[in-house]
Structure formats: structure tokens, C-alpha cells
N, C-alpha and C positions, 0 to 999 in steps of 0.2 A: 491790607494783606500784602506782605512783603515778597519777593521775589521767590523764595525759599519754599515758604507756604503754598505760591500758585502753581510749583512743580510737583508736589506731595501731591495737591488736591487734584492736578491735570494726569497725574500715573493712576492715582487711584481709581479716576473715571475711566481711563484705557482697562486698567484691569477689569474693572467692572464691567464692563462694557464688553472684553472677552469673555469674559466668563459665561458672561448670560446670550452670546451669541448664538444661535442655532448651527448646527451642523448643515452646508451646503451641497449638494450635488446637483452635477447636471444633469438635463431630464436625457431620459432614452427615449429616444422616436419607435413608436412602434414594438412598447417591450414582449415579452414573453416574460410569465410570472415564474419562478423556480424556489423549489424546496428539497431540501436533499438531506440524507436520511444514514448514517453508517451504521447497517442491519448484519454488518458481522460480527458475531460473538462467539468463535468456538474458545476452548480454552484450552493452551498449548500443554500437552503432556510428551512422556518419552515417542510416545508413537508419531507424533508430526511436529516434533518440534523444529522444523525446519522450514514450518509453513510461516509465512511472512505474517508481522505484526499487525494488529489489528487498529492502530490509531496513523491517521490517513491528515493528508493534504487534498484538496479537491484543487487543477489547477483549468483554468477554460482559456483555451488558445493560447497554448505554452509555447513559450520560444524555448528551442533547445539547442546545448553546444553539439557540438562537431562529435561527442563520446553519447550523443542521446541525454546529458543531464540537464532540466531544466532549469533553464538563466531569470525566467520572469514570466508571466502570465496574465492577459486583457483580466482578467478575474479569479482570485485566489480565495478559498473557503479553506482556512491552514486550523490544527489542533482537531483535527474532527473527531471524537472519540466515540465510542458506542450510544446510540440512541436511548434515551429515557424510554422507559413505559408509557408515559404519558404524551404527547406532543401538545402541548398546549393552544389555545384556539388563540393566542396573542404571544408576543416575545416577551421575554425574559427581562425585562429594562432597567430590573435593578442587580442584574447579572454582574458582574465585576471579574471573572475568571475569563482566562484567556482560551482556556479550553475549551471547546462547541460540543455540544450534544445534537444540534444542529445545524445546515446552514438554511437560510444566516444565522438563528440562532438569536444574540445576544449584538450580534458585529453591527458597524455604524454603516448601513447600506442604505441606497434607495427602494421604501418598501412597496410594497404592493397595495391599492388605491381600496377603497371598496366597490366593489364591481356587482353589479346586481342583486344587491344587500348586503352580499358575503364579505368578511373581515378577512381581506388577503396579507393585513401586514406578517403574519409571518413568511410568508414569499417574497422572493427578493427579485425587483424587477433586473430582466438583463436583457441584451440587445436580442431581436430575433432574429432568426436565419441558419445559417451553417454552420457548427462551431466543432471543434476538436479537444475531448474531455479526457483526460488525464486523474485517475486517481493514486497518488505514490505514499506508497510508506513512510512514514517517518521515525525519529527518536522519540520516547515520552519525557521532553523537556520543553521550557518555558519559550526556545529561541526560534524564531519565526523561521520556518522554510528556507525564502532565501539568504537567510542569515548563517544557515548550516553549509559547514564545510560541504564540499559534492560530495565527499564519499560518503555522507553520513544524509544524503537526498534523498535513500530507501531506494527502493523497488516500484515500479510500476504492475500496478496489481489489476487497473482497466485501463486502454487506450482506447476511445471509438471517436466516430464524429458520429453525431446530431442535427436533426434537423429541429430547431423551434419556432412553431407559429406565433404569428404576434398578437396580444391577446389572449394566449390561450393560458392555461394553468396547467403546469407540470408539477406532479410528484416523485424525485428521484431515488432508488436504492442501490449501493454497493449490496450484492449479495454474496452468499456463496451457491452455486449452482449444484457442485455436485458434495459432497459430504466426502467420499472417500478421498476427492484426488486436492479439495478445497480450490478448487477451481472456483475464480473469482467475476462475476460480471454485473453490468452497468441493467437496471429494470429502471424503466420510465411511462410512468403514468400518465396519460393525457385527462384531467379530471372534469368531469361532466356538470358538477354540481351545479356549478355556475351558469349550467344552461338548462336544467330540468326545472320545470312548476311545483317546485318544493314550497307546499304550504308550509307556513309557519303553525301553524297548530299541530305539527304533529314532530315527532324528536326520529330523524333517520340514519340508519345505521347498514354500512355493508361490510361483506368480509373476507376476507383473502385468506390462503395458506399458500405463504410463499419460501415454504419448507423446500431446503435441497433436494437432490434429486438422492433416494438411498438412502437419506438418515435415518427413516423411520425402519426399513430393514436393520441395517448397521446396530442402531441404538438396541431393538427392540430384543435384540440375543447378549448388547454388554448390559442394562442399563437394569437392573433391580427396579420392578415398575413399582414394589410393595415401599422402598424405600422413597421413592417418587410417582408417591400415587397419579394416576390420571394425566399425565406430563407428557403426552402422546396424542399424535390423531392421525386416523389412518388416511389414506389419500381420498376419501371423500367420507362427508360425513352431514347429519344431518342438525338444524339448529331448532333451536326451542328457547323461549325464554319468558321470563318471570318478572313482574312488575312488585316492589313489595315497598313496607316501610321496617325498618329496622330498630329493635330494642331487646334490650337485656340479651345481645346472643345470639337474636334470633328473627329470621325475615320474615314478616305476615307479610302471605300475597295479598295486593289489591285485587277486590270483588271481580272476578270474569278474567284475571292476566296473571294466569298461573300456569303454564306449562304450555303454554302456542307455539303453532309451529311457526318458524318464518320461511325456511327455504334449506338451501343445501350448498356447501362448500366443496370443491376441488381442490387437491393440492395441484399448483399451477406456476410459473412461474410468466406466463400470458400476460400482454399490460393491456388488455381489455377492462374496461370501466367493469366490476360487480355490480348486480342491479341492490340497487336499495331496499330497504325493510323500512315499516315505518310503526311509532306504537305513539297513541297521544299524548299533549304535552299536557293535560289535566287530565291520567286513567280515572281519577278519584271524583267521582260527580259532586262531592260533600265540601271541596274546595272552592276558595271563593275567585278565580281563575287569574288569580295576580300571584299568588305563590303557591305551586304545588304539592308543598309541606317537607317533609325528607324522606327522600326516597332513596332505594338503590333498584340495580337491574339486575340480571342474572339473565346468564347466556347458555344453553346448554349444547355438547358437541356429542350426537349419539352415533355409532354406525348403521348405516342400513338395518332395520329390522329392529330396532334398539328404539326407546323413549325415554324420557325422565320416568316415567311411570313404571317400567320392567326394565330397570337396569341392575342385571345380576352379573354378567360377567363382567369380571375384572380383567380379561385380558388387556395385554399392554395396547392403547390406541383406541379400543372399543367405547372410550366416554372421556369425557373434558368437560370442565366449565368453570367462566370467568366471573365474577360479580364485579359491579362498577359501582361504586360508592363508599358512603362510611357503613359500611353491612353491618357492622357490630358483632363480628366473629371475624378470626384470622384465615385468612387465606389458607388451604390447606388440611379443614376440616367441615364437617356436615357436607362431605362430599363437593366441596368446591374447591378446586387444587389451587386455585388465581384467583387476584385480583389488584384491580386499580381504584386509586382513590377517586381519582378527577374531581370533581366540584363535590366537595364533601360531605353538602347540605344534600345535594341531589342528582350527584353523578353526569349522568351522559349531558344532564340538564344544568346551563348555566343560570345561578339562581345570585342575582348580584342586586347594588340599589339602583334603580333606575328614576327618574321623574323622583314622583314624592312617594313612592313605595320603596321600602329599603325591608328585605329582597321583593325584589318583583324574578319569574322564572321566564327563560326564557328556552325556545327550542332552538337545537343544532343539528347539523351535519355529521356523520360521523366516521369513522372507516375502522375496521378491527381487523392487525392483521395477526397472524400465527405461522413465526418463524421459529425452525427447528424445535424447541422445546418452551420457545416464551410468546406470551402476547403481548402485543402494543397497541397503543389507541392513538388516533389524532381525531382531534375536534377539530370544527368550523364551526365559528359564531357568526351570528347576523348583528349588524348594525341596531341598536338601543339607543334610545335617547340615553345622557349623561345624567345623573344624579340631582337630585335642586334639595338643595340645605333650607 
């Protein structure tokens, strides 16, 4: 092999050899897990259009110049655009957009380990302690943060400091607090999961309304509720929900899990942990307990005095509900204003191959919450064995 050759064949190996190298980071001593969430979505009309844009930079212990604009930040979550519906119980890895729907999202971080069964890789570990969190506006363009001229660096729409324990699992929201005045603030979750005796037998689910302060007033005199049926809940309301399988249209309840109650929601904007609901992760005794077959859920939101069973009034707020799965009807009709797909075979239930079962079902975590007029889900899965071909 001639001199020529050993240089071709000695680049090729470097390349290759980058290519296939793993992404490094340093470890954080002591981290604290974070997940964060951009939970605004009004949509700017002639009445507030002067309220600041809704796609965000997340900046943590910003250095800023001499005029307040920031120069650089220990940790930057940049492109944050409106949350999904869904928050997925794992990252996005074949994501290739530069825009977040979360952070981390999609972003090349150091992730979160599994911790007491629980799948924290979509949390992003970060240092614990006292930090200073900055959320600014930005432009809907591809150019990173601080690559943006400063006058074009947005607005600061939260400024606080924080404290984070190490260890602990944080869920973050930019919300809006008040609806009329869109007043903007930081909600932060300390999440429990990871330390309750959550059997795995059973699939659990809590819920929030972390509805502005006022919208449901505000809305409920501009908003035509016949045009958006059921798109309402009034500041407390009662929950019920349905286990079924789905075909031609239509959801047959599972024998005995058809209309229960679970408990009751506040609108709140409070970062108290909700207590959990739990329903089994085999309702169907007729299954053989390795795949729970295809399911969906159904959630009902009634007011005080109200059931699935005597729901006559239509007023605006007085009933909601969401279905989680492939339900086999659209959202929007048979009296279901929402829904998500999540695992499509079986909703709240991650049903994947694991071992030598392909699907085997598995239970999770879950959290539902309902801001202003929409719902969001996020999962937590537990740790499964991998797949054997």
C-alpha cells in the first residue's frame, strides 16, 4: 500500500471514527432533574395584540449587559414553541428540528438516569441549588438566541430565582396567570412519583386545571359554547371515567368500568403534587396479562351535581371530556369534545415488544392537565426489559 492509499485509508478511519463517537458530557454533582413546558397559547387578535409573543428562550443564570440584555447563560433551552398535546414518556431522538416543543425536548443534554424504575430521560439533569430563570421572547426564526442582534433578544416575560433540590424531579410551566391582563408566570412542580409505592399493576393518572385566573368568566360571555361544544370547565368539577375497547365508531365499556368516579379537580394555579387515581393495567379478566388488547380511556369533567349519567345542561363549563387513545370516533362528537392519541394500540397504556412478547403492555404514570380551553397529557414509563428477536 503506497503512501497515498495509507492517508485515504487513515482519514477514513478518523472519520469514521467521528462519526460513530458518542456525545460527551460532564457529570453534575448532585443534579436536580428539570422538565419545562411552554403552556401559553393565546392567539393574538386586535384586542391584545400587543401582548408579547408566544415562542420563548428559556435562559438559567443569564449574564446580562449594562441595558439588562442577555450576553450568555450556564443553560440555555432556545426555540421553545407551544407545548404538544402529548408529552411523550421518552425524547423525540429522531427529532431533527430545531424548534422545542419541550425542554430538553429533542436537545443534545445530559439526561435524566432511571430512578426508582421511573424513565426520567426526558428530564434534563442540571446543577442543584439557587439559580436565576429568565424566560424572553424571541423572533420565529431559525437563529439561535445569542446570535440575534439585542434588539431583536425579545422581552422578558419571567424573571425569578429558584431553588432546586438535588435529586428531586421538577416539572416547569410558563403560564399565563391572569387571562385579561396576560400576565405571565413561572409554575414549578416538585413531582412525587418517584417516591410513592406506585404498583405497577395498575395504570395512574392525576389532574390539574391550571386555567388563568378569569378566563372561564371572560370566555364564557365572548365564546359561542354551541360552536365549541363542552371547551369549558368551571373552577371545580367533578371526574368520572370509562375503560372500553374501540370499533366501527364506537367505545364498548369494559364489564364493571363504565362511568366511576375518581375524585374532583380545582382550578388552581398551586404547585402542590394532585393525588393520584389509579384503574388496572388488565380491567379485562379475559386477557391473557401480557397484552391488554386495544383499549382507550375516557375521562369525564361534570360540575357539582352533574354525572355522565344526567348530563342535560349544556351550559358553557358544566361538562368536558377527553378520550385517550385510537377511540375510533373524532374528537368532538358522541359527546367527547377532546382527545389524544398517546399509544395508539392502548392509550394511557404503553403497549411496546418487550422480552419475546411483541406487544407486551405495560402501566404508567400519568398527569392530565387543562389549560384555558385545551388538554395536555404527559406520561412516565417504567423501565422494561428490551426486545430479544
Amino acid at each position: 500500500m503506497n503512501n497515498r492509499y495509507r492517508i485515504i485509508v487513515a482519514l477514513l478511519v478518523m472519520c469514521l471514527g467521528a462519526a460513530c463517537r458518542k456525545t460527551e458530557f460532564a457529570d453534575i454533582e448532585n443534579p436536580a432533574y428539570l422538565r419545562v413546558f411552554n403552556s401559553l397559547d393565546y392567539q393574538l387578535t386586535l384586542g391584545n395584540k400587543d401582548a408579547p409573543q408566544t415562542f420563548l428562550t428559556m435562559l438559567i443564570d443569564p449574564v446580562l449587559d449594562k441595558d439588562g440584555i442577555p450576553e450568555s447563560a450556564a443553560i440555555t433551552g432556545d426555540f421553545l414553541d407551544k407545548r404538544d398535546s402529548w408529552a411523550r414518556p421518552y425524547p423525540d431522538a429522531v427529532n431533527t428540528s430545531i424548534w422545542q416543543k419541550e425542554y430538553p425536548g429533542s436537545l443534545k443534554v445530559l439526561a435524566g438516569p432511571i430512578l426508582n424504575g421511573y424513565d426520567l430521560s426526558s428530564w434534563a439533569q442540571v446543577p442543584s441549588g439557587k439559580h436565576r430563570i429568565l424566560f424572553r421572547t424571541r423572533p420565529y426564526s431559525n437563529t439561535p438566541f445569542f446570535s440575534l442582534e439585542k434588539n431583536l433578544r425579545g422581552v422578558t416575560l419571567v424573571d425569578t430565582t429558584v431553588e432546586l433540590q438535588s435529586y428531586e424531579v421538577y416539572t416547569m410551566h410558563v403560564l399565563e396567570q391572569v387571562y385579561e391582563t396576560k400576565k405571565t408566570g413561572l409554575y414549578i412542580r416538585n413531582e412525587t412519583f418517584v417516591k410513592q409505592p406506585l404498583s405497577d399493576s395498575f395504570v395512574y393518572v392525576n389532574f390539574y386545571n391550571l386555567s388563568s385566573q378569569g378566563y372561564f368568566d371572560f370566555t364564557s360571555k365572548v365564546i359561542d359554547n354551541n360552536a365549541v361544544p363542552n371547551r369549558k370547565m368551571e373552577d371545580k368539577m367533578t371526574v368520572y371515567y370509562s375503560l372500553g375497547r374501540p370499533a366501527n365508531n364506537v367505545l364498548t365499556p369494559i364489564a364493571g368500568f363504565n362511568y366511576l368516579p375518581l375524585g374532583t379537580v380545582t382550578r388552581s394555579q398551586d404547585t402542590r403534587v394532585a393525588p393520584y387515581y389509579s384503574f388496572p393495567l388488565f380491567p379485562d379478566t379475559s386477557v391473557n396479562k401480557i397484552f391488554t388488547g386495544n383499549m382507550a380511556q375516557v375521562f369525564y369533567f361534570c360540575a357539582p351535581g352533574l354525572t355522565p349519567f344526567n348530563i342535560y345542561n349544556t351550559d358553557p363549563g358544566q361538562y368536558s371530556a377527553i378520550a385517550i387513545g385510537d377511540y375510533g370516533y373524532t374528537a368532538g362528537t358522541a359527546g367527547v369534545p377532546y382527545g389524544i392519541k398517546a399509544d395508539l394500540r392502548t392509550g394511557l397504556i404503553i403497549s411496546t415488544h418487550s422480552g419475546v412478547n411483541n406487544p407486551r403492555s405495560f402501566a404508567t404514570v400519568n398527569t392530565l392537565e387543562f389549560i384555558n380551553d385545551k388538554f395536555y397529557l404527559m406520561t412516565i414509563q417504567r423501565k422494561y426489559a428490551p426486545p430479544i428477536y
